[in-house]
N, C-alpha and C positions, 0 to 999 in steps of 0.2 A: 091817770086817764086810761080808759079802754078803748083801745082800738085792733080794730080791724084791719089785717094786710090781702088786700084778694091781687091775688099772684099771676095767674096764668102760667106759672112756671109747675117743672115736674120735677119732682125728686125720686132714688138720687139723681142725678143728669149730667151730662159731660158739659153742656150750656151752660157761659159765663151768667146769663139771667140767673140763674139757683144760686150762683156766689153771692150777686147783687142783693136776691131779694133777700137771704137767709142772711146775710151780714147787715143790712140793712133791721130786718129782725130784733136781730140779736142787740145792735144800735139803741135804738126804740125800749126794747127790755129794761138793759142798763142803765138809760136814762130814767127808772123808773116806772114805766108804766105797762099796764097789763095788756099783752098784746096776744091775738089769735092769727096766724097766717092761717091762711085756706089755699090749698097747692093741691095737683096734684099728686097719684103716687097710691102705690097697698097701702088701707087704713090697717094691715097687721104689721105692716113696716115696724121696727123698735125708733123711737125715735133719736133713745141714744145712740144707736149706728149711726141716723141721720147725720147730729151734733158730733161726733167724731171726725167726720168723712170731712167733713167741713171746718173743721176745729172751731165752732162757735159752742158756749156756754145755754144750758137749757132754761135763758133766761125770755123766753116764750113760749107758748105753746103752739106744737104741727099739727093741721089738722088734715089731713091727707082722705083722698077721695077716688078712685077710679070711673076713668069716663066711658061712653058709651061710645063706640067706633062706628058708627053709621051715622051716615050724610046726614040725612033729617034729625037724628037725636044726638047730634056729637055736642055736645054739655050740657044735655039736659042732667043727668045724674049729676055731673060737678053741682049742677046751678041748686038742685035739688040736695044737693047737701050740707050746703052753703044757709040756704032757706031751713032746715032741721036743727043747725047747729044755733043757726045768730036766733030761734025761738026760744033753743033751751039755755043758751047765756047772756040772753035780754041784751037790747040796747048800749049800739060803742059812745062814746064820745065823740070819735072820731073814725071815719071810713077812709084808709088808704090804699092804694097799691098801682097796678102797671096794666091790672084789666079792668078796660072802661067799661066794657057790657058788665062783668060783675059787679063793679061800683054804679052803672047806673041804674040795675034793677035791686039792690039790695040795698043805697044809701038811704036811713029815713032822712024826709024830706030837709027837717030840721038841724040835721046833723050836719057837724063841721067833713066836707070832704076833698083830700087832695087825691089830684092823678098825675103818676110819673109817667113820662112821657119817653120813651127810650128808643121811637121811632116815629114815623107819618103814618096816618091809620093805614089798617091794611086793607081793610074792604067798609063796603058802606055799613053796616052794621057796627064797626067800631065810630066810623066819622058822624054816624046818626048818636052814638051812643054820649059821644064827648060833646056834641052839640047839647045833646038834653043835660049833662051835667053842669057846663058851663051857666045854665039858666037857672040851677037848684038855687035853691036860700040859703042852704049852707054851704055852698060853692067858695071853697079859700083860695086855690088858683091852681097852678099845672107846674109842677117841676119838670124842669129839661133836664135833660143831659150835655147840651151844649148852645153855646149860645144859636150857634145856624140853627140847633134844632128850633130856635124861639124864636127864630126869624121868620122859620118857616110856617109854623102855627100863627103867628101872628096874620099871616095872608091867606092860610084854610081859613082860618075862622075872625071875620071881621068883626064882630061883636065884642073879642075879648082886648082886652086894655094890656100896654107892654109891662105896667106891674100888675098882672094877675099871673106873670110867668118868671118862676124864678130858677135863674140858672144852677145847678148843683151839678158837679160832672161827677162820675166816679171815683170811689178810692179804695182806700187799702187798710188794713190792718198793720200797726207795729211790729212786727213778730213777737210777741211775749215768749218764743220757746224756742228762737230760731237756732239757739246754739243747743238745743237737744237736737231739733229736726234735720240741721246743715248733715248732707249728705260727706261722709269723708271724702277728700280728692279721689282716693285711690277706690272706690266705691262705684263709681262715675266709669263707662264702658269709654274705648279708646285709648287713647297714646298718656300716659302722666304726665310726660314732660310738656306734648302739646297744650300752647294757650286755648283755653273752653271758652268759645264764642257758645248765646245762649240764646233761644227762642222757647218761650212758653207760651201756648195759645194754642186757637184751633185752626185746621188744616185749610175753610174755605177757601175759596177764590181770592186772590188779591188782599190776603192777610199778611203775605211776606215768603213763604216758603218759596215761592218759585223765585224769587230775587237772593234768597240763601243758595239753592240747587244754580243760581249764577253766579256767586262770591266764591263757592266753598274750594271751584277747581281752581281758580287763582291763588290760593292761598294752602297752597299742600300740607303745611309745614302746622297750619291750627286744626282743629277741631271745632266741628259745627254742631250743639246738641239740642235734638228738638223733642222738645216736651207737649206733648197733643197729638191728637188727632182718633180716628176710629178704627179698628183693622180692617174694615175696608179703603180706606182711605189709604190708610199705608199699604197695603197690598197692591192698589192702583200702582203709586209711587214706586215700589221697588221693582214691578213689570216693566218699568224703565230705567233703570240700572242706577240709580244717584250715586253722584261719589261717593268715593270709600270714606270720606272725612267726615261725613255729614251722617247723625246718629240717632236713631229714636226708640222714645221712647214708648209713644203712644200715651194714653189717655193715664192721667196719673189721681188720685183722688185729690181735690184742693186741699188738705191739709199737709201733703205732700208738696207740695211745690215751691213753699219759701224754701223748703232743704235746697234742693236743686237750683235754685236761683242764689242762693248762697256759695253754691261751688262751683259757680262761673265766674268767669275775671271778664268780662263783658257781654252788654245784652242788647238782642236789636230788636228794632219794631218798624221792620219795612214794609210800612203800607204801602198801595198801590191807589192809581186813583181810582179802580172800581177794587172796592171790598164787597163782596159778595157774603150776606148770611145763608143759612141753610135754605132758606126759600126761593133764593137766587135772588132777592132784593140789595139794591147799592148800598151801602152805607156809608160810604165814604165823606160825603159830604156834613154827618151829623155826629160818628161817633166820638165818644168820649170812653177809649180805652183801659179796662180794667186793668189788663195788663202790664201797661207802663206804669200804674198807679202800682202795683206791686214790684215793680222795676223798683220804680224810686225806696219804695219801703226796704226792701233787699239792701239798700245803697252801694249798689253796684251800677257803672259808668254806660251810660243811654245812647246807643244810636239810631236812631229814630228819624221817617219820611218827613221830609220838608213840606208838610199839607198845614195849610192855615187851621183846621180843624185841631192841628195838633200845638200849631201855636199860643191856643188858649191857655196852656199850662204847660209849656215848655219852651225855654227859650238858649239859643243854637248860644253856645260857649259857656254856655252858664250853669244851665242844669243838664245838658245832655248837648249832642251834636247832632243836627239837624242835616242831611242829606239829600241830596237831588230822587226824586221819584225817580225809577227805570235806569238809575246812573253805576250800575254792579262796579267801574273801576272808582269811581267816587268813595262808595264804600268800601272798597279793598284798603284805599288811604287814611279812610278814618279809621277802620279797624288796627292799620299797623301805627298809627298815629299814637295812637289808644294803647296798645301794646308798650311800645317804646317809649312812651311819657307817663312816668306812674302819678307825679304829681298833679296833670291834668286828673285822670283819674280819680283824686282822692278829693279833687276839689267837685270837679260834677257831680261825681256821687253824693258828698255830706250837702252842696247847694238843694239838688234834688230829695233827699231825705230832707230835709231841714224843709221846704216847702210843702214836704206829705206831710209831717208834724203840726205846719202851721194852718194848712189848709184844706187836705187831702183824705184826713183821716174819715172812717164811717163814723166815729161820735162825733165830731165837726160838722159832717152833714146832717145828722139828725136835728143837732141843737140848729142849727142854722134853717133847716126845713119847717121846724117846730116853729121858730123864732117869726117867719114868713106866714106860718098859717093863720096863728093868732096877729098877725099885724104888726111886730114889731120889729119889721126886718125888709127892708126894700128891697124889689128886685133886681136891683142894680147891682147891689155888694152880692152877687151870685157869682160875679167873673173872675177873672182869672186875678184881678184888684183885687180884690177880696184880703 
């Protein structure tokens, strides 16, 4: 089958979106069929760098485009390249991706087309554009990324029916290399002996770091190592002095980062109840983080904001340990909990791996999205039952 992936993401990008889409990609490929993502990004870009940075296999093709920076033309070139390309590689099978205005002026009418939904539109031009697609003929339905997100779609838009949205959260990658890429202990900046408490992700608002910068002075005796962020960001940060335990790295290429999450002995994901993206939009309420999904892959031991968002696929004693939002002594006790019990540890960890295996993985989601387009797959086996 040919399909089309129209992205709205940029390569390369520091934005977990370019993990999503390009693993998602790569997904799609694997399973067979011929796929074009349209992103942007220099069409002199090498594509191999691309596939590197990312550790995905060049089992798609990029086709990258430069936008125009002014108010009234800002994607006319992408949209304009978009329309040049799909002339000269005729008709998809199938039209996917995560930009509704691309999918709604380029899906033929005819064609099978889904849209991932990885947030609430963001201006009326997107919420006009998902409108018009919901009405197409060959309209298959809307992948969420969490169920609230289906909940919440469900109430924009009354027309559409609770199976024409099927829940898929994020996920991860097995590491097929991780014992080339595992960073050595002694490789890793800070104290050796210190236990390596781990954060990988990005710097915004209400993603966790300011809940680490209040765990990390309690706990003198560990080390806090944070993987993310931009050097402005960190620049910000260190004009106010953060503990000495607490260590970064800044922004690291994704193919880099199962190392690093392999030579930590514990990882947090202290969300807040406002998650702020780079727009300064909430998210809190809908996401389904990438992150934890490669926690689990890593299979190293989760401690993780006690948000219902996050209980769709994680659950407190089992797979990870679930903690009080805004509770920094809460987490000083699970951290040392965690520390001092290795069998705990060995059991969260393999529960947690053992669930990205069965359910997490990106060929999982593929086949399962695939499975939903064509009809043979309910919206309901989307959740965390699954």
């Amino acid at each position: 089958m040919r399909i089309y992936y129209f992205s709205g993401a940029s390569f390369p990008s520091p934005e977990a979106r370019s993990v999503h889409v390009i693993k998602m990609c790569e997904a799609f490929g694997k399973a067979g069929h011929d796929v074009t993502l349209f992103a942007m990004g220099s069409p002199y870009l090498d594509p191999d760098a691309v596939f590197k940075a990312y550790d995905v296999t060049g089992s798609f093709t990029l086709s990258l485009s430069h936008d125009v920076k002014l108010p009234l033309l800002s994607g006319y070139k992408r949209m304009r390249h978009i329309a040049e390309k799909m002339k000269a590689l005729g008709a998809p099978d199938m039209v996917y991706g995560r930009d509704p205005i691309a999918l709604a002026l380029f899906s033929p009418q005819q064609v099978r087309v889904v849209f991932e939904a990885s947030q609430v539109p963001q201006h009326k031009a997107e919420y006009v554009a998902i409108s018009r697609l919901i009405k197409r003929p060959g309209f298959c339905g809307i992948i969420a990324l969490s169920d609230a997100l289906k909940q919440i779609y469900l109430k924009k838009y009354p027309s559409l029916r609770p199976e024409q949205i099927f829940v898929a959260h994020d996920a991860a990658d097995i590491p097929h290399n991780i014992s080339g890429t595992a960073l050595p202990v002694q490789s890793l900046k800070g104290r050796e002996e210190a236990p390596k408490i781990g954060y990988a992700g990005t710097l915004h608002q209400g993603k966790g770091l300011s809940m680490i910068l209040r765990i990390a002075p309690l706990l003198p005796d560990y080390d806090f190592h944070v993987v993310g962020g931009s050097k402005e960001e960190l620049a910000r940060i260190r004009k106010n002095t953060p503990p000495a335990n607490v260590i970064f790295y800044g922004y690291r290429p994704h193919a880099e980062v199962a190392g690093y999450l392999k030579a930590f002995d514990i990882v947090l994901a202290p969300y807040q109840h406002q998650a702020l993206i780079k727009t300064g939009k909430n998210i809190s309420r809908w996401i389904s983080p990438m992150k934890v999904f490669e926690y689990m892959a890593a299979c190293k031991p989760i401690i993780a904001s006690d948000l219902q968002i996050l209980r769709e696929f994680l659950t407190h004693e089992q797979n990870a340990l679930l903690m009080t939002v805004g509770d920094p002594l809460a987490w000083v006790e699970a951290i040392k909990r965690l520390h001092h019990d290795p069998e705990l540890c060995q059991r969260l960890s393999e529960n947690a791996f053992a669930d990205l295996k069965k359910n997490f993985t990106w060929d999982m989601r593929v086949k399962t999205i695939l499975d939903f387009a064509s009809g043979k797959r309910s919206s309901i086996t989307g959740t965390k039952a699954a």
